[in-house]
C-alpha positions in Angstrom: 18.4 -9.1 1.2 19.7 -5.8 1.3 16.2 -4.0 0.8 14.9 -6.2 3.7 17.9 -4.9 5.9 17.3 -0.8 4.5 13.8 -1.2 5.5 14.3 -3.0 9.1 16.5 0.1 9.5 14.4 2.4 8.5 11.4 0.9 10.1 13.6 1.3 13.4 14.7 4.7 13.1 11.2 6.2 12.2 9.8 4.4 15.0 7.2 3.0 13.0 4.3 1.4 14.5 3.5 -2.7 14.0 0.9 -2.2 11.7 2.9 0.4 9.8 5.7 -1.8 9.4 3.3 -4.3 8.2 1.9 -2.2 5.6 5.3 -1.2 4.3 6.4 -4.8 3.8 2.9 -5.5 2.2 3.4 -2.3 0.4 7.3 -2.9 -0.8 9.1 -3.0 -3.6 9.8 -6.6 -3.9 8.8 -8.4 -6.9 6.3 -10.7 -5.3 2.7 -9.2 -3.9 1.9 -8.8 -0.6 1.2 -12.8 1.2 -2.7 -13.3 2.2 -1.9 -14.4 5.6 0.1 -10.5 5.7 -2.7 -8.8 4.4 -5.1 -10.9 6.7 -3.0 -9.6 9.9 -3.3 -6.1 8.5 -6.9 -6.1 8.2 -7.5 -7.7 12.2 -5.6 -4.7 12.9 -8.1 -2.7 11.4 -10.3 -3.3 13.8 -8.2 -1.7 16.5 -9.1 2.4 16.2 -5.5 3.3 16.6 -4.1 1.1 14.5 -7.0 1.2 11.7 -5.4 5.3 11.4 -1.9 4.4 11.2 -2.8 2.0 8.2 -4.9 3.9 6.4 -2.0 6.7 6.4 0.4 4.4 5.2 -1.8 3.1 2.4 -2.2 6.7 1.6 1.5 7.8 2.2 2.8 5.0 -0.5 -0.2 5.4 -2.5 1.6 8.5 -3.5 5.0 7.2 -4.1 6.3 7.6 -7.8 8.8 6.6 -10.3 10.6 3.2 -9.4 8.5 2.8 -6.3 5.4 2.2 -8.6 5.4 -1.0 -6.9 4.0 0.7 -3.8 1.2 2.1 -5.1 0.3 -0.7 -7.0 0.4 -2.8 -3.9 -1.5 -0.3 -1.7 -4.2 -0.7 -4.1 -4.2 -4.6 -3.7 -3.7 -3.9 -0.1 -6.8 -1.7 0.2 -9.2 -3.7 -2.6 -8.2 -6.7 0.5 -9.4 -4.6 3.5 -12.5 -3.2 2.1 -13.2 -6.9 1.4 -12.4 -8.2 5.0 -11.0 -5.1 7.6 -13.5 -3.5 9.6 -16.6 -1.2 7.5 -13.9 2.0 8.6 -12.1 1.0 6.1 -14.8 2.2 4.1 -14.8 5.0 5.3 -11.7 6.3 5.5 -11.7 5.2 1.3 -14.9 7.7 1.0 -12.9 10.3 2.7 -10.0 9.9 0.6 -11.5 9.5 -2.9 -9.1 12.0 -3.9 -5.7 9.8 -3.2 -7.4 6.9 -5.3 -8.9 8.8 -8.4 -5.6 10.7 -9.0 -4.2 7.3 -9.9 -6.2 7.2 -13.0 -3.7 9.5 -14.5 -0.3 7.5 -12.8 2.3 6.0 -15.4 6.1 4.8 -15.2 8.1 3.6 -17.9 10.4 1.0 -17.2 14.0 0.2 -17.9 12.2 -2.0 -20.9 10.3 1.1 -22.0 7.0 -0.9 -20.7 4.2 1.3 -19.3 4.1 -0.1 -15.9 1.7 2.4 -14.0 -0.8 2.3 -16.9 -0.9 -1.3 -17.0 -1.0 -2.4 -13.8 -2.7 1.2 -12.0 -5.3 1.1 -14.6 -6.6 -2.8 -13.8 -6.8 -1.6 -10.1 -8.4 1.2 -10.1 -11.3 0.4 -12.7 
């Protein structure tokens, strides 16, 4: 509850667009994944030029989150394996373009509070 009030806050004081705010509660730390019928909303916005940009730059921007917000990357990948699937073919595109973000993922890794590998268990399944 209190995460879900931080991040309406912060969602309002950045300004952030609709389809950014939709990635960054697709993309959060909760404990659950990201909802099909969110990441189906996402990718009909990626149809839209504008809004198709300010996705992609949030994927990208959580996609290099670290530490305890593992959970964002992780869930940027799942977001992004969804939109290649069924966004528009820019999507594509904008994944060529940015290789680099996804292939430096390879080498990502967080221990837990359990001492559990979390980025090299759950990065590594995503990215291969």
């Amino acid at each position: 509850m209190i995460t879900t009030t931080v991040r309406h806050m912060k969602n309002f004081v950045k300004n952030y667009s609709e389809s950014e705010v939709k990635v960054r509660e697709a993309t959060s730390n909760d404990p659950w994944g990201p909802s099909s019928s969110l990441m189906l909303e996402i990718s009909d916005l990626t149809y839209n030029t504008v809004s198709l940009l300010e996705i992609m730059n949030m994927i990208w921007h959580r996609m290099n989150d670290q530490g305890k917000n593992w959970k964002h990357v992780y869930k940027s990948l799942t977001l992004l394996d969804y939109l290649i699937k069924n966004g528009s073919k820019k999507v594509i595109q904008h994944c060529r373009e940015g290789l680099f973000n996804i292939q430096t993922l390879k080498d990502f890794h967080y221990i837990d509070e359990a001492g559990k590998d979390q980025g090299k268990y759950n990065l590594t399944r995503s990215v291969n």
